[in-house]
C-alpha positions in Angstrom: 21.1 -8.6 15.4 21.1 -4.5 15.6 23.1 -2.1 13.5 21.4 0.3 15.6 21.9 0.5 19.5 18.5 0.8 20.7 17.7 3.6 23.0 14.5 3.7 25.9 11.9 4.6 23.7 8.8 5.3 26.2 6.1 4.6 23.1 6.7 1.8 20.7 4.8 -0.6 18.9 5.7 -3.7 16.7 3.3 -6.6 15.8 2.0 -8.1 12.4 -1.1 -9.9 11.8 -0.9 -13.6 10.5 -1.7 -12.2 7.1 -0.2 -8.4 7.7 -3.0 -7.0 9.1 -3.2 -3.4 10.7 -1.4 -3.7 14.5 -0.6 -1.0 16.8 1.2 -0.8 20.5 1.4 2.6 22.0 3.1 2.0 25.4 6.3 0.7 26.6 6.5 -1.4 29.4 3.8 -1.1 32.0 4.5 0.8 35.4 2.8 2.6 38.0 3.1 6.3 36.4 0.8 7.1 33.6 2.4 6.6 30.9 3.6 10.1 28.7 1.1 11.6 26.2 2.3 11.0 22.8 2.4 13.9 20.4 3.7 12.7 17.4 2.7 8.9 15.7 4.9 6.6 13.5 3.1 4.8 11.5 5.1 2.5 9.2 3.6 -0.5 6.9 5.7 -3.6 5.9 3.9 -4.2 2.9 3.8 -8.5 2.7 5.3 -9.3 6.2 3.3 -11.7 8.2 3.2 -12.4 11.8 5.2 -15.8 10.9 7.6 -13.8 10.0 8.5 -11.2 12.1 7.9 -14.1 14.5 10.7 -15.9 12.7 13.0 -13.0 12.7 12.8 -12.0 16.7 13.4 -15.7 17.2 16.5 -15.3 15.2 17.8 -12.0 16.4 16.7 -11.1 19.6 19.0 -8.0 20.5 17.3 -6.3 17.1 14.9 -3.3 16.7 12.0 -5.3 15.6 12.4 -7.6 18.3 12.9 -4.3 21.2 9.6 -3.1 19.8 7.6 -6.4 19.7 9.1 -6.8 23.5 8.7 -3.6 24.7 5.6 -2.6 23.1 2.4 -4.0 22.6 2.2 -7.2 20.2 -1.0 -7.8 18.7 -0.6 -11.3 16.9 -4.6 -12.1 16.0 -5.3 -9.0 14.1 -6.5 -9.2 10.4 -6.5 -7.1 7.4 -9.3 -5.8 5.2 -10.8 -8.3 2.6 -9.7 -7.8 0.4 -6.2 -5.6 1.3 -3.9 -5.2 -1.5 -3.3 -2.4 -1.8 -5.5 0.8 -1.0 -7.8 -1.2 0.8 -5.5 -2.1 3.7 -3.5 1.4 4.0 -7.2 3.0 3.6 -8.3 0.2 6.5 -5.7 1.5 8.7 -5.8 5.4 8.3 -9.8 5.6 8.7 -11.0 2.2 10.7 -13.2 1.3 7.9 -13.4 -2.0 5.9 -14.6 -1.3 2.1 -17.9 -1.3 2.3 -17.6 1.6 4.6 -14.7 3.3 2.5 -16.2 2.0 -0.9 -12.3 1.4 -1.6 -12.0 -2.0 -2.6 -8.5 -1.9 -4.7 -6.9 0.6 -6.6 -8.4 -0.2 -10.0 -12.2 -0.5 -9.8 -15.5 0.4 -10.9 -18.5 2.5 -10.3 -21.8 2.8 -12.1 -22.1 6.5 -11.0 -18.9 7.9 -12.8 -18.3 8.5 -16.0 -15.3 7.5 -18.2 -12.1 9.0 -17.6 -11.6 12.0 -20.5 -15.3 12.7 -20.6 -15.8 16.5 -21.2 -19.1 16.6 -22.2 -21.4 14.4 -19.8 -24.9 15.3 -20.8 -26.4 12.0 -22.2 -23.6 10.0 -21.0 -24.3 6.5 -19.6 -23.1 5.9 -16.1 -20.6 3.4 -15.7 -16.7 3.8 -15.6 -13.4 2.1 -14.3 -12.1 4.0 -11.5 -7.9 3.3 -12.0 -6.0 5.1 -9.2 -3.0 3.3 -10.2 0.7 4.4 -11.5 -1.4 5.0 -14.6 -2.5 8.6 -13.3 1.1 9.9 -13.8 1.8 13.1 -15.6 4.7 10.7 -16.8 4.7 7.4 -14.6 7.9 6.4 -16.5 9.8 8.9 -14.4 10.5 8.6 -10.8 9.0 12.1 -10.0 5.8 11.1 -11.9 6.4 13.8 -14.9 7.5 15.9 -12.6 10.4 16.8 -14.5 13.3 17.2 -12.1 16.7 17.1 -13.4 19.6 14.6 -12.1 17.1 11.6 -10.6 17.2 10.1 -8.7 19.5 12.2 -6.7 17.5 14.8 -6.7 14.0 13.0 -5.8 14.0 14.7 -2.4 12.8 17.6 -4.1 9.8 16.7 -5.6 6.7 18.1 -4.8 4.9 16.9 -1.1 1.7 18.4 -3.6 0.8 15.1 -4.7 -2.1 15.3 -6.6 -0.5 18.1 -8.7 1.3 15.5 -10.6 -2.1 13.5 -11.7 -3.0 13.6 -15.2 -6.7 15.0 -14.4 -7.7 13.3 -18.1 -7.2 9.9 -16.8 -9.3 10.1 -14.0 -13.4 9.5 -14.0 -15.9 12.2 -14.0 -18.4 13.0 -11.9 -21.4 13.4 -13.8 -23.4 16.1 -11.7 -20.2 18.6 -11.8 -18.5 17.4 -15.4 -15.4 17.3 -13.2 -12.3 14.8 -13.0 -12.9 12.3 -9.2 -9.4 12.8 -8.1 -8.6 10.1 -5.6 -9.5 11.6 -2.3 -13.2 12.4 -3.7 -13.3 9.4 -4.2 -13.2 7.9 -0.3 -16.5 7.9 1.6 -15.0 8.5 5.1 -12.4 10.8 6.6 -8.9 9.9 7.0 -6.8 9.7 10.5 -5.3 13.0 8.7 -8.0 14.9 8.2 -8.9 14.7 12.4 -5.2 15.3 12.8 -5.7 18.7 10.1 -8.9 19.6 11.8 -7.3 19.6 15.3 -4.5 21.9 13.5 -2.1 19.6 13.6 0.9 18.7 10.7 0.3 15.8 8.7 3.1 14.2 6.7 3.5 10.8 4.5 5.5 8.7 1.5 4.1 6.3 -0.5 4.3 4.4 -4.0 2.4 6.3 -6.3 1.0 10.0 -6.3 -2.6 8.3 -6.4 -1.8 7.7 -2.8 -3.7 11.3 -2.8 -6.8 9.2 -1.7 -5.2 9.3 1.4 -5.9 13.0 1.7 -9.1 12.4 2.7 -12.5 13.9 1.1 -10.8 17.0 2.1 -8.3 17.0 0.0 -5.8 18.6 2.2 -5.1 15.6 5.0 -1.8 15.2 4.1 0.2 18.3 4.3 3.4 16.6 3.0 2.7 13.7 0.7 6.3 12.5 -0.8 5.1 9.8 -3.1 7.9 8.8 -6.2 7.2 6.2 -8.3 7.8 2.9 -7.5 6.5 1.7 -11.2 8.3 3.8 -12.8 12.0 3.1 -15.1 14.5 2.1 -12.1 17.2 4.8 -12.8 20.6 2.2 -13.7 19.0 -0.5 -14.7 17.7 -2.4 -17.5 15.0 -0.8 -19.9 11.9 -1.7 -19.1 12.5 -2.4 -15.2 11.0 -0.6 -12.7 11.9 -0.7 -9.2 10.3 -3.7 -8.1 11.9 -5.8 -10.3 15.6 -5.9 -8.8 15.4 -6.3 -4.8 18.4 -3.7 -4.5 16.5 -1.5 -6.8 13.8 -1.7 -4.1 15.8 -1.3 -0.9 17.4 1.7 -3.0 13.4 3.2 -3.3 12.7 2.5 -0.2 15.7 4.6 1.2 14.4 7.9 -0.8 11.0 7.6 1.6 13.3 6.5 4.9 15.5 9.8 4.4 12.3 11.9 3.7 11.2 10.6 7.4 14.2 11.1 9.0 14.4 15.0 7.8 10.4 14.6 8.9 11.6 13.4 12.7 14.2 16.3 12.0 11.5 18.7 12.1 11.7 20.1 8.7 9.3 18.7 5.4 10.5 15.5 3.3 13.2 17.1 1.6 15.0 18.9 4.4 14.7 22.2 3.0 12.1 23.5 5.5 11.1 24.0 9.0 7.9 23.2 9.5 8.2 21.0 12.8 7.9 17.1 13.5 4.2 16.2 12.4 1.5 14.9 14.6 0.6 12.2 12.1 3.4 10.9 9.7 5.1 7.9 8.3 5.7 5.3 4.7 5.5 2.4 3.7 9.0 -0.5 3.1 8.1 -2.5 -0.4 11.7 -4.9 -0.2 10.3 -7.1 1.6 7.6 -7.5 -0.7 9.4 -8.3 -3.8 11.7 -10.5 -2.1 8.7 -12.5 -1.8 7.7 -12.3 -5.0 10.6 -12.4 -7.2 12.3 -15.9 -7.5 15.8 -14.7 -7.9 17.6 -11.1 -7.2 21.1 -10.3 -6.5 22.2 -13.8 -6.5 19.7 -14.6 -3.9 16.6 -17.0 -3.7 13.5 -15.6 -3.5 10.3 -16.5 -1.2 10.6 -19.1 1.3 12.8 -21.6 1.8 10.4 -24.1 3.6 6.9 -23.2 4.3 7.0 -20.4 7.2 10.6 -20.1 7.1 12.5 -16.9 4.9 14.8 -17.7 2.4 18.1 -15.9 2.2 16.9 -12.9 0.0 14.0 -12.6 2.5 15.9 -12.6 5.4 18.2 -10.1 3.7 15.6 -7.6 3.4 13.7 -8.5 7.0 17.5 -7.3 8.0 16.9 -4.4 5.9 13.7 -3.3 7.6 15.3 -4.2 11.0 18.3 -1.6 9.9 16.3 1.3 8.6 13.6 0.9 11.6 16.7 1.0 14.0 17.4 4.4 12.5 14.0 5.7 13.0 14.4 5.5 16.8 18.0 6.3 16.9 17.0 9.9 15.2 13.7 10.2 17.8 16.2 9.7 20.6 18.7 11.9 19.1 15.6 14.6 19.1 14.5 14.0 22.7 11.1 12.8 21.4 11.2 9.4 22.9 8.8 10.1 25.7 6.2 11.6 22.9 6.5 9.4 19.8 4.2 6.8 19.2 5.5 4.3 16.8 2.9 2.1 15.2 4.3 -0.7 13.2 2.0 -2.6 10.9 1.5 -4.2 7.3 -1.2 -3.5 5.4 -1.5 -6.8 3.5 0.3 -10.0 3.1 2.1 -11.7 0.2 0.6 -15.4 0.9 0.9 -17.6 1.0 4.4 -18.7 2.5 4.0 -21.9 1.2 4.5 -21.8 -2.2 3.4 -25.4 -3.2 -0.3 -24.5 -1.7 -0.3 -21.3 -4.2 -2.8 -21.8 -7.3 -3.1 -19.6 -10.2 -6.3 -19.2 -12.1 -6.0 -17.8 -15.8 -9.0 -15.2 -15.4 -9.7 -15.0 -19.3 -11.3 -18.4 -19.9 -13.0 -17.8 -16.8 -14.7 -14.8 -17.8 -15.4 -15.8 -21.1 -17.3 -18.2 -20.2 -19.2 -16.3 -17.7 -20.3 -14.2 -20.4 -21.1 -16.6 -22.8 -23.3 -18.8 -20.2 -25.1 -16.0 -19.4 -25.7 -14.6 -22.7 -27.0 -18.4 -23.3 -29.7 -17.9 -20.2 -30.3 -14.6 -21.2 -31.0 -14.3 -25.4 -30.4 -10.8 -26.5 -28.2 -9.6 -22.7 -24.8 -8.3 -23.5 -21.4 -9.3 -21.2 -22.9 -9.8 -17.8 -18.8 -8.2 -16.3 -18.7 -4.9 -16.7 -15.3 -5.1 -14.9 -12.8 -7.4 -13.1 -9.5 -7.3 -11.8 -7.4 -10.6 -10.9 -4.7 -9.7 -8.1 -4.5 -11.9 -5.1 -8.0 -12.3 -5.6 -10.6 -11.9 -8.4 -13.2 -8.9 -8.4 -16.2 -8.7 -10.2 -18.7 -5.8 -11.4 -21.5 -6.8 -13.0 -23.7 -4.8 -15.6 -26.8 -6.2 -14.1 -26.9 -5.8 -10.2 -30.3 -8.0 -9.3 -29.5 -10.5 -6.4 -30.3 -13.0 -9.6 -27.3 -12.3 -11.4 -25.1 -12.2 -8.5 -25.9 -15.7 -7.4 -25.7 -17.0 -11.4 -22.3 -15.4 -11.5 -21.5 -17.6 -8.2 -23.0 -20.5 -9.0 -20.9 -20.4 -12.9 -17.6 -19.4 -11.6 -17.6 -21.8 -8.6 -17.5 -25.3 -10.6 -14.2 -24.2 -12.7 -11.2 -26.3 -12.5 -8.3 -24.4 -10.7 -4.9 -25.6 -11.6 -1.6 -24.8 -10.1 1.2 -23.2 -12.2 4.9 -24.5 -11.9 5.9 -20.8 -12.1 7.1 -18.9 -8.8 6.6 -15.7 -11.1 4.2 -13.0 -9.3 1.1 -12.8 -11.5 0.7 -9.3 -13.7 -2.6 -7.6 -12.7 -5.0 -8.2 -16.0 -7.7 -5.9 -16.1 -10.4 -6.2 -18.6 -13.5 -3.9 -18.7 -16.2 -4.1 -21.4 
């Protein structure tokens, strides 16, 4: 199936790891002339896809976009994410080639015992040790689409906001660095360069949309990577909907979100910024990232539809709604590249940078993370008379992370050897799990 008719585009790329890892294809169909040099890259994430299932979908619609680009472009089926990938880890994989312990990014609510707590003003005699959260939570207002912007008539009028990102962080919620007495915005805090900053230093344009303004980390230890970073809130109230839902919670909320950052891409291939007001000319390096797909995963029913999978592997209809979705909104990427005579310079890289697994539900387990830290604490403050909480910090996502307050190789392996005996029971829910963060 295409909505789109599907014109020769001379660089394309489609693939997905098994569990949405980073894939790229930057040629079309091999022949005996060199192939063009590209001068712009696409780079779009499917945040959740796996190779099953574009796999799945191709099967099902041949004539579409996703199956033109995994046909005509270079497929790589074996790739893997970062570990862990949700969320900064595997954008941040993908824009700088590192894993994170190269890009010390290891999710986007962490902890370091070099920092000190957010709000700190005066740092002399202050005791290392602070959460790092580069979440929605860094919003001037992160109830508001525009992040506290404060444009009138959202969310028609979210094109305008700002591409200056991190001007719409609340610089009190983020750590401090305790040799300067200064806020860590979210670029500071990466170790490595970003694919943007080589693009910036080359003096080339930079361009990108994402789901929160602390996406600035993307910016690179620069701070200027991205010369156009459209990021509206995907956490924030959904405009028309219930109090107290944000975008993620209705699918056609989601496909309505995602729509903002497709238009601000097709002005983008247009040659002007995100919001179509000015020239600036199609960037080097540019792209977003689709969420749909991702909460019809996640969410059991939307819009009269079933959730997840039907049978393990195998989309059920408000999945396969949304791989249409993709399918559609893709299509219109490289309708507008022809339309611009860029086909014989565009690279388009399409890629996911983590999975929502597992697509059997029946094999998912949830672990309650508070009885399991509690008695981490307790068994240790047994071993140890007079210690305090051996966590400083965790965070229970798709995976639990752990900082501990003592660092020895010791306490490492009595953390491992405490936590591994507990019992792990599965839930009857299909409900996503809420992120719980607890921090001593």
């Amino acid at each position: 199936m295409s909505r789109h008719p599907l014109p020769p585009i001379a660089a394309a790329a489609a693939a997905l790891a098994a569990v949405g890892g980073l894939t790229t294809m930057t040629a079309g169909p091999a022949s005996a002339s060199p192939a063009p040099r590209s001068r712009h890259v696409l780079l779009l994430s499917v945040d959740g896809l796996h190779q099953s299932d574009l796999a799945w979908y191709v099967a099902q619609h041949p004539r579409s976009t996703l199956a033109r680009l995994a046909g005509d472009g270079v497929e790589y089926t074996h790739a893997r994410t970062t570990v862990p990938s949700d969320s900064f880890p595997g954008m941040v994989g993908q824009l700088t080639g590192g894993d994170p312990g190269v890009t010390g990014v290891y999710y986007d609510d962490t902890y370091s015992n070099a920092l000190l707590p957010a709000g700190t003003t005066s740092c002399a005699g202050v005791e290392p040790g602070a959460e790092v959260d580069l979440t929605e939570d860094l919003d001037k207002n992160q109830n508001s689409l525009d992040a506290g912007q404060g444009l009138p008539d959202l969310p028609g009028s979210i094109l305008s906001m700002t591409g200056d990102a991190a001007g719409l962080i609340n610089p009190a919620k983020l750590p401090v660095d305790p040799k300067t007495c200064k806020p860590v915005y979210p670029h500071s805090y990466l170790k490595v360069n970003t694919v943007f900053n080589v693009a910036r230093e080359a003096g080339l344009r930079t361009a990108w949309s994402d789901k929160h303004v602390a996406y600035d980390i993307l910016t690179g230890p620069s701070g200027n990577g991205i010369q156009d970073l459209f990021a509206p809130e995907i956490n924030s109230q959904a405009i028309g909907y219930p109090a107290g839902e944000d975008w993620t919670k209705d699918n056609a909320a989601t496909e309505q979100y995602d729509a903002y950052k497709v238009k601000a891409v097709l002005n983008e291939i247009d040659g002007y910024d995100h919001s179509g007001s000015h020239k600036t000319g199609v960037p080097a390096v540019f792209g977003m990232n689709f969420q749909s797909v991702s909460t019809a995963q996640k969410l059991p029913v939307s819009n009269g539809l079933t959730g997840g999978y039907a049978t393990p592997g195998i989309p059920g209809p408000l999945l396969a709604k949304n791989l249409d979705f993709v399918d559609q909104e893709v299509g219109a990427f490289l309708d507008e590249i022809h339309k611009r005579g860029l086909d014989d310079s565009t690279t388009v890289i399409l890629s996911s940078k983590h999975g929502q697994s597992p697509t059997d539900p029946k094999s998912l387990t949830r672990i309650d993370d508070g009885p399991l830290l509690d008695g981490l604490n307790a068994a240790w403050k047994t071993a140890h008379p007079g210690a305090g909480d051996l966590v400083a910090h965790a965070v229970d996502d798709d995976a639990m992370l752990l900082w501990l307050n003592d660092r020895s190789q010791a306490a490492v392996k009595f953390a491992k050897t405490s936590c591994s005996p507990s019992p792990a029971t599965a839930t009857a829910t299909t409900e996503p799990p809420s992120r719980s963060r607890r921090a001593a």
